[in-house]
C-alpha positions in Angstrom: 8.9 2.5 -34.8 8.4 5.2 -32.2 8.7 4.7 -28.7 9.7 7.2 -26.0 12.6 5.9 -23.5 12.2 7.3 -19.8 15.4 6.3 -18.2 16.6 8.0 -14.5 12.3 9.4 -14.3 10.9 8.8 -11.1 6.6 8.7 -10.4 5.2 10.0 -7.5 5.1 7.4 -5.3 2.2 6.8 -2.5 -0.1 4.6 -0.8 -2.1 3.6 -3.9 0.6 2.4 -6.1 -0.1 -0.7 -7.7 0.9 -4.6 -6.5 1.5 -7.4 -8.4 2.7 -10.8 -7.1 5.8 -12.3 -8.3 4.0 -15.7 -9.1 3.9 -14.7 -13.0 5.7 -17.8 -15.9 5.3 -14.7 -18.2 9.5 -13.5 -19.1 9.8 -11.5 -21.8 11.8 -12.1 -24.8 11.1 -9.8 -27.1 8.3 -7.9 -28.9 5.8 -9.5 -31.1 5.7 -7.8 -35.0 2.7 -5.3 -35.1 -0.5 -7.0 -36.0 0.4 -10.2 -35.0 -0.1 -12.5 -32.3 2.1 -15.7 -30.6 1.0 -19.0 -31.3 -1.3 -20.6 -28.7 1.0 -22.6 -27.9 3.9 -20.7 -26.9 1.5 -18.3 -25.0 2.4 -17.7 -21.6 0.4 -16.9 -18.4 0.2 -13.5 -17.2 0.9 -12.1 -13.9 -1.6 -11.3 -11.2 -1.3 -7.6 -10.4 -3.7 -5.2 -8.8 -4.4 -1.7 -7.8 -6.4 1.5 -7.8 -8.0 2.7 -11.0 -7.5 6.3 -12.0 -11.2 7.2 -10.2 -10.5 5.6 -7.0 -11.9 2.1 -7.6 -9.4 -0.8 -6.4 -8.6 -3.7 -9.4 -7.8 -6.9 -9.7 -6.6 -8.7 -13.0 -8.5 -11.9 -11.7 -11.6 -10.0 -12.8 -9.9 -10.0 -16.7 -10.6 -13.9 -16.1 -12.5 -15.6 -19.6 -12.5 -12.5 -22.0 -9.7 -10.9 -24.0 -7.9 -8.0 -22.4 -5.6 -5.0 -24.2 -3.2 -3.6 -22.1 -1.7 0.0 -22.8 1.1 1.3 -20.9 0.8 5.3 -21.3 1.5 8.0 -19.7 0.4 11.9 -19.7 3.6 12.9 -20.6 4.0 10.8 -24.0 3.3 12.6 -27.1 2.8 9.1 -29.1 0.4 8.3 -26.3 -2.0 11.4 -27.4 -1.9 9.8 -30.7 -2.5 6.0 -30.0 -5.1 6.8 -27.0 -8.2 7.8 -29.3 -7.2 5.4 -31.9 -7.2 2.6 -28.5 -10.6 3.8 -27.9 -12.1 3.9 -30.9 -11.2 0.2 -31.4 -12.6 -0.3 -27.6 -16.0 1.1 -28.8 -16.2 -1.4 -31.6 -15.6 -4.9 -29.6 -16.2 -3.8 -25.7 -19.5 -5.7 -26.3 -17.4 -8.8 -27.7 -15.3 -10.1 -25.0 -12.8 -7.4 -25.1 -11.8 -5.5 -22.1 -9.0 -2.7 -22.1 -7.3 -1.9 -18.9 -4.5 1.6 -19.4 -1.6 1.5 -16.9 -0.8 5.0 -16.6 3.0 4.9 -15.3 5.2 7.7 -13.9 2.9 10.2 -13.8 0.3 12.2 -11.3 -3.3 11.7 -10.8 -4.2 15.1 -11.7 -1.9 14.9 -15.2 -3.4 11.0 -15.9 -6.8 12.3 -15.0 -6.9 15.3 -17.7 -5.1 13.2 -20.4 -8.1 11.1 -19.7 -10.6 13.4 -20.5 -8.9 15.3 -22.9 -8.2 12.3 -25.4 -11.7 10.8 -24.5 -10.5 7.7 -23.3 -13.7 5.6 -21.6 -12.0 2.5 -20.7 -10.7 2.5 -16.9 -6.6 3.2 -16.2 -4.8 1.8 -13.2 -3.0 4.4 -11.7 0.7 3.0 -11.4 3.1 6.0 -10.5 5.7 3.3 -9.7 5.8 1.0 -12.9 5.2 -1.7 -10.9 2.4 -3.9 -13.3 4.8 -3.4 -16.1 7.6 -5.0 -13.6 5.1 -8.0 -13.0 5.6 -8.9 -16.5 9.5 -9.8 -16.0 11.6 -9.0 -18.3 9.6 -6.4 -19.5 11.2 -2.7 -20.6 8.9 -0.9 -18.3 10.3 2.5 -19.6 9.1 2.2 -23.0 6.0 4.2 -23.6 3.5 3.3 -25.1 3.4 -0.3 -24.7 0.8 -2.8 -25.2 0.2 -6.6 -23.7 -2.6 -8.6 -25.7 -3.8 -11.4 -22.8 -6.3 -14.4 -24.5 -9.3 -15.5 -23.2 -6.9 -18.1 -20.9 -4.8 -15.2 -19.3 -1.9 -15.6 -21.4 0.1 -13.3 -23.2 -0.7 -13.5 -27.3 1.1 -10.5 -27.8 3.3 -7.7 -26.6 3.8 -4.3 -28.4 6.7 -2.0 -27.4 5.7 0.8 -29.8 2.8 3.0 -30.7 0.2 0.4 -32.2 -1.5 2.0 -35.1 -5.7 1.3 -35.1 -5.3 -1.1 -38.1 -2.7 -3.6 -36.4 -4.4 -4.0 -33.3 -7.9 -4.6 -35.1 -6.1 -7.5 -36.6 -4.6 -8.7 -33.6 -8.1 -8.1 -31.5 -9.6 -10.5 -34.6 -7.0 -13.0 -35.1 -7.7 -13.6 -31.1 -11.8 -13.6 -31.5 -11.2 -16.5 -34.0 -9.7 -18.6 -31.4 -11.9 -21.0 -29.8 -12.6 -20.4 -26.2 -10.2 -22.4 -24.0 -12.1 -24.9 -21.4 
């Protein structure tokens, strides 16, 4: 497992760091086994959080409601991120037209950095810009210094899985399927 530890590193703060409410039944307990997902009915809900979006455009998780969202904690900095991105993509190119939204939280970093990784990995999905860590502190409990990380949400808003390691294409197919089998919650 390969995961990058950034104890003591600080982001550069600012007036469009991320909120999230403190409302959340989500505590984490520990990671799920790659290419798995929790049972449905140990699922719980996620936080609401919000923010601005890597070009400017403010967010809400509201509008996640009714499809199945991948979350992925990166950052410019991370070496396994430069790795996992394109795979994260590639997958998102396959089942964006199936329900499947992917949101990137791009942590302790600058706009200018995030922005280039962007591009440079060819990552088409939108990244909230979150110099502060504070969507990965929504999640409570959760080791918001381990990067790359990755939160599967259901259809319902809950969280079916949570990944605190590079998730290899192959694992999060299965994951993304197992969760497209489920019937849709009413």
């Amino acid at each position: 497992m390969i995961t990058l530890a950034l104890a003591g590193c600080s982001g550069s703060g600012g007036s469009n760091a991320s909120t999230a409410t403190e409302s959340a039944t989500f505590d984490f307990t520990g990671s799920t086994p790659l290419g798995e997902v929790i049972p449905v009915e140990s699922r719980q809900f996620a936080p609401e959080f919000g923010g601005e979006l890597l070009d400017g455009t403010e967010f809400r998780s509201t509008s996640l409601a009714g499809d199945i969202t991948v979350i992925n904690f990166w950052g410019s900095w991370c070496a396994p991120c430069r790795v996992e991105t394109p795979e994260f993509q590639a997958v998102y190119a396959d089942v964006a037209d199936s329900g499947v939204r992917f949101l990137g939280v791009d942590v302790k970093d600058q706009r200018q950095l995030a922005q280039a990784f962007v591009e440079s990995v060819g990552a088409e999905y939108p990244s909230l810009f979150d110099p502060r860590g504070e969507v990965a502190l929504a999640f409570r409990g959760f080791p918001a210094n381990v990067v790359p990380s990755t939160i599967l949400l259901d259809r319902a808003g809950r969280v079916a899985a949570v990944y605190v390691a590079v998730v290899p294409e192959e694992d999060l197919r299965r994951s993304l399927d197992q969760l497209l089998a489920e019937e849709t919650p009413q």
